[in-house]
Every structure is written in structure tokens, then in C-alpha cells.
C-alpha positions, 0 to 999 in steps of 0.5 A: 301376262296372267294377272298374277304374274302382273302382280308380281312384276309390279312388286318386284319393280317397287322393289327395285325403287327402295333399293335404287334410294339413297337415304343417311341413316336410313339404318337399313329400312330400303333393304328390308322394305326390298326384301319383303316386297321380292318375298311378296312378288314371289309368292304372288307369282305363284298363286293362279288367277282364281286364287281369292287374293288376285280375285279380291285384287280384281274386284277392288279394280287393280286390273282396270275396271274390266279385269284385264290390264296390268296391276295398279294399286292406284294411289292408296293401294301403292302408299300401302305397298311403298311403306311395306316393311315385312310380315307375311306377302298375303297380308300385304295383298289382303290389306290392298283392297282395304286401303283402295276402299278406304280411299274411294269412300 
């Protein structure tokens, strides 16, 4: 698997968990939230694995610390994208890196 299409499974799966909750009167959020994170899976399944999102990915260590195993966000990376509520898919891989850095200093 391309660590693009790691990317993109693991947003999707994300996505899957707000639509699997249940909340009153969550007044829609989960759906929106589901939304935006298919619509940013999509578009990360297009980018190849030299595009400078996946490389920014890999140098903030998504993909294990030697480039190759499957996207995890660790624990900063994963609260940006579970309150991911919409906006353009690349700025929510852009702001990715941030938050890990953010995290580790």
C-alpha cells in the first residue's frame, strides 16, 4: 500500500467512527465531520508519494520513523483530524505536521 493510499484508508476509517456515533442533538456535526474526512481521503488518495503533503507527513513521522509502514497521526495528529469539521482536505494535511511538532516539543 502507497503511503498515499495509507493516508487516505485511515481517514476514511476516521470517517466511519463519526458516523458510527450516536449523540442528541449533535445537530449534525458527525455527518459534516464524516463529510469533510471522505472528501480529504479522496483527495489524498490522489496525490503521489513525492507530493510535499505525503513528504511533510513523512518527515513529521506518520509513516513509522523509516518511511514505511501504515499513517498514524500519533495522538496530536488524530485529535486534529477526529475534530476535523471541514475546509479544504490540504489544509487539514498541512495542519498535521504542525500539531505533532506542537506535541513533541
Amino acid at each position: 500500500m502507497s503511503r498515499s493510499e495509507s493516508l487516505a484508508a485511515y481517514l476514511r476509517a476516521q470517517a466511519r467512527r463519526r458516523l458510527d456515533r450516536v449523540e442528541s442533538r449533535d445537530e449534525g456535526r458527525n455527518a459534516r465531520c464524516a463529510l469533510a474526512l471522505l472528501d480529504a481521503a479522496a483527495y489524498a488518495a490522489t496525490l503521489p508519494d513525492d507530493d510535499p503533503l505525503i513528504v511533510m507527513l513523512d518527515q513529521a513521522g506518520c509513516f513509522g520513523p523509516l518511511g514505511c509502514e501504515e499513517f498514524d497521526p500519533g495522538e496530536a495528529g488524530t485529535k486534529v483530524i477526529r475534530h476535523w469539521e471541514g475546509g479544504e482536505p490540504h489544509d487539514l494535511l498541512l495542519a498535521l505536521p504542525a500539531a505533532i511538532a506542537a506535541a513533541a516539543s
